[in-house]
C-alpha positions in Angstrom: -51.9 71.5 -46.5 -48.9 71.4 -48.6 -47.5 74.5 -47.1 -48.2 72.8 -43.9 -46.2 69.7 -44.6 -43.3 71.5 -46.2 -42.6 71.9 -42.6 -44.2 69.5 -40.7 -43.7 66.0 -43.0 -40.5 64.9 -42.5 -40.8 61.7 -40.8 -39.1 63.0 -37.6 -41.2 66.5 -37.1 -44.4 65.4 -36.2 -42.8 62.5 -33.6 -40.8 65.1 -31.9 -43.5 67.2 -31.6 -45.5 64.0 -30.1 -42.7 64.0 -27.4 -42.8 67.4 -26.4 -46.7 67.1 -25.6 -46.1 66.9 -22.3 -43.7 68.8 -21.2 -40.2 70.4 -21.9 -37.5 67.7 -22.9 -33.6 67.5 -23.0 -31.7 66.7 -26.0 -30.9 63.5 -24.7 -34.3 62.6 -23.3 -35.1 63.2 -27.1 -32.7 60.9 -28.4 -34.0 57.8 -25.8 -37.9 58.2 -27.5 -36.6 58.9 -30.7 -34.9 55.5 -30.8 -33.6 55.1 -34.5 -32.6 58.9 -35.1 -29.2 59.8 -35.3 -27.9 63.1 -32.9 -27.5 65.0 -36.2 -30.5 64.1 -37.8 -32.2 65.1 -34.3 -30.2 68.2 -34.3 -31.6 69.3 -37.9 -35.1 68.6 -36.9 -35.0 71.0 -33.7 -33.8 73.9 -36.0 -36.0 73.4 -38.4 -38.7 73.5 -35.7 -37.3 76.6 -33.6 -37.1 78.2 -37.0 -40.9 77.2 -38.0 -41.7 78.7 -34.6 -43.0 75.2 -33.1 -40.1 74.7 -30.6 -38.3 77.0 -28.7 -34.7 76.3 -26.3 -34.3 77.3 -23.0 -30.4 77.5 -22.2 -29.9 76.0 -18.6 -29.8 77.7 -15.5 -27.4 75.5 -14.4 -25.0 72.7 -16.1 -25.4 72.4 -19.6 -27.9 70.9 -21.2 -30.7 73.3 -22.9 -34.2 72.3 -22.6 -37.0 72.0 -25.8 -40.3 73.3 -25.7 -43.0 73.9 -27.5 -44.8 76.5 -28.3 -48.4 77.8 -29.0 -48.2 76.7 -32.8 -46.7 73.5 -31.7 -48.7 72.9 -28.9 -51.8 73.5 -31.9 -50.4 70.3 -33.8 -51.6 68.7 -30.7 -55.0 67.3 -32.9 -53.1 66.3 -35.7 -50.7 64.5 -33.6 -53.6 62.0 -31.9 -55.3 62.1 -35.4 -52.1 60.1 -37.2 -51.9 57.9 -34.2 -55.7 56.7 -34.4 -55.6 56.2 -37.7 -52.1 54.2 -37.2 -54.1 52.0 -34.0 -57.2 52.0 -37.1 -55.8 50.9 -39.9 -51.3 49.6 -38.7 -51.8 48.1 -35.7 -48.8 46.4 -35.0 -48.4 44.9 -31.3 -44.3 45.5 -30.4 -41.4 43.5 -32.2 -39.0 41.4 -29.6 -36.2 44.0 -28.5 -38.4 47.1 -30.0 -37.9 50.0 -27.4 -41.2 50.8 -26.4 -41.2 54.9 -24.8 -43.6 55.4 -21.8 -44.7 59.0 -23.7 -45.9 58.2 -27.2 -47.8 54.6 -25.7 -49.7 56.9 -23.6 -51.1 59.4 -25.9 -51.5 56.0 -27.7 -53.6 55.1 -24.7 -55.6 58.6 -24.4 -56.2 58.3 -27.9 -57.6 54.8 -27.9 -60.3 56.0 -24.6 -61.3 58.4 -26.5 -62.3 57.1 -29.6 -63.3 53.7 -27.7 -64.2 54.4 -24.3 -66.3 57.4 -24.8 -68.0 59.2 -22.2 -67.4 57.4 -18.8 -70.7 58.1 -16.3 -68.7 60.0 -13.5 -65.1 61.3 -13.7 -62.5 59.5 -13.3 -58.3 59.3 -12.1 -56.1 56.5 -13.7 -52.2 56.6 -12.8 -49.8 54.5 -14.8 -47.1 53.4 -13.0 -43.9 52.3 -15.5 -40.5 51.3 -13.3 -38.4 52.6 -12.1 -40.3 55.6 -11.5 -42.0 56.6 -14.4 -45.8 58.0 -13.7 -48.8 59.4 -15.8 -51.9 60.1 -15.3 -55.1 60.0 -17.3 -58.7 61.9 -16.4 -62.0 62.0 -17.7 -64.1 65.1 -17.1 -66.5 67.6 -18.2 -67.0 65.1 -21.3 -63.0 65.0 -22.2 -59.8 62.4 -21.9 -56.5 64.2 -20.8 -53.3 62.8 -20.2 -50.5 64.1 -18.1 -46.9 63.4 -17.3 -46.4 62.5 -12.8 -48.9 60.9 -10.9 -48.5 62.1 -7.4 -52.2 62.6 -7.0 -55.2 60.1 -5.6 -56.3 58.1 -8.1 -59.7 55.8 -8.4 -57.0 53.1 -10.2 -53.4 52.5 -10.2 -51.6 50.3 -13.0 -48.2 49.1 -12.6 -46.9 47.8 -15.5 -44.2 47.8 -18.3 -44.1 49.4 -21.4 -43.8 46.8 -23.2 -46.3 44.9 -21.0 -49.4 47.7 -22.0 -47.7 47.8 -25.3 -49.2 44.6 -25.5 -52.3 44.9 -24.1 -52.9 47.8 -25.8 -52.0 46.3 -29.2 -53.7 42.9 -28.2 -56.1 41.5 -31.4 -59.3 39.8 -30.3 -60.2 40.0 -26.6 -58.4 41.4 -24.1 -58.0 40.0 -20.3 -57.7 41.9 -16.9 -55.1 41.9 -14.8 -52.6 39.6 -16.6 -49.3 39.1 -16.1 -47.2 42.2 -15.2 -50.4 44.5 -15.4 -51.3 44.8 -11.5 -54.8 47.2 -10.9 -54.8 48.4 -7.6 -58.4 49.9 -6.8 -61.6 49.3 -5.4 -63.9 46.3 -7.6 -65.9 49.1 -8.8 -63.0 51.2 -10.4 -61.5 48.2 -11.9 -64.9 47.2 -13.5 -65.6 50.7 -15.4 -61.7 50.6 -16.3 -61.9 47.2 -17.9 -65.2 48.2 -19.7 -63.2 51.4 -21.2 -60.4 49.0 -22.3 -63.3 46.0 -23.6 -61.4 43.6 -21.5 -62.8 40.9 -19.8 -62.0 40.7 -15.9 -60.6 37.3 -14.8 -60.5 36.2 -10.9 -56.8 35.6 -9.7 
């Protein structure tokens, strides 16, 4: 374990890692979700990752900009990443601060992780696409017994929520009992999908 955090325990490892989960990321896309880091300080971090073998750079094909990736030892910290956040949603559940930037990538594994340790096993499968303006998609599934989360939703889903950030932020973060749909959280499904999705979420469905 200490070996382990000699390279993963800086503050800012582990959350880049988070927002390389779902995909390959620019520099700059980096700097957006890492909100408080400074270029250099983000800069230092990706070395020290390429050089730990978690991340590797991909120079463009075309333009400038290289792309970050991880690899198979950083896709690996995968477990330990959801493990920090539940315990974070467990035991420093915070709903977001006015003007706090709120990143569509980390609330969703946020989200993933809360179904799975709340939700449980759903009684069919299941397709729920997240809809974040302008275009911002993601998609969560259960099947075969598992919660998985993935970046796009161009597929059919049984529910579509369009939504903020900080809107589900909210929600998400809500203490006591939680109300569906409510302002700025639309569900677009049939009544049945809606139903199981408010049970997974312990919210209570309201009329409009």
């Amino acid at each position: 374990m200490a070996r382990a955090l000699e390279i993963i325990g800086e503050r800012w490892s582990l959350l880049v890692v988070r927002d390389l989960a779902l995909g390959p990321r620019r520099f700059t896309d980096l700097m957006r979700s890492l909100a408080d880091i400074t270029p250099t300080r983000l800069t230092d971090r990706l070395r020290q990752l390429e050089a730990a073998g978690l991340v590797t750079r991909e120079p463009p094909s075309t333009g400038r900009e290289v792309w970050y990736r991880l690899t198979d030892a950083g896709r690996d910290l995968a477990p330990v990443v959801e493990a920090l956040t539940l315990w974070g949603m467990s035991h420093a559940l915070e709903p977001p601060q006015a003007h706090e930037p709120v990143h569509p990538t980390s609330l969703m594994i946020g989200t993933k992780v809360f179904l799975g340790e709340h939700a449980g096993r759903l009684a069919r499968p299941a397709r729920w696409v997240w809809r974040f303006p302008p275009d911002d998609a993601y998609t969560i599934r259960f099947g075969n017994g598992a919660w998985t989360l993935a970046h796009g939703g161009r597929d059919a889903a049984d529910l579509v929520i369009e939504t903020t950030p900080e809107a589900w932020a909210s929600f998400l973060t809500a203490r006591g009992a939680r109300t569906l749909p409510r302002e700025e959280i639309e569900l677009r499904g049939n009544a049945a999908a809606i139903k199981v999705f408010a049970r997974a979420f312990a919210a209570e469905l309201r009329s409009k």
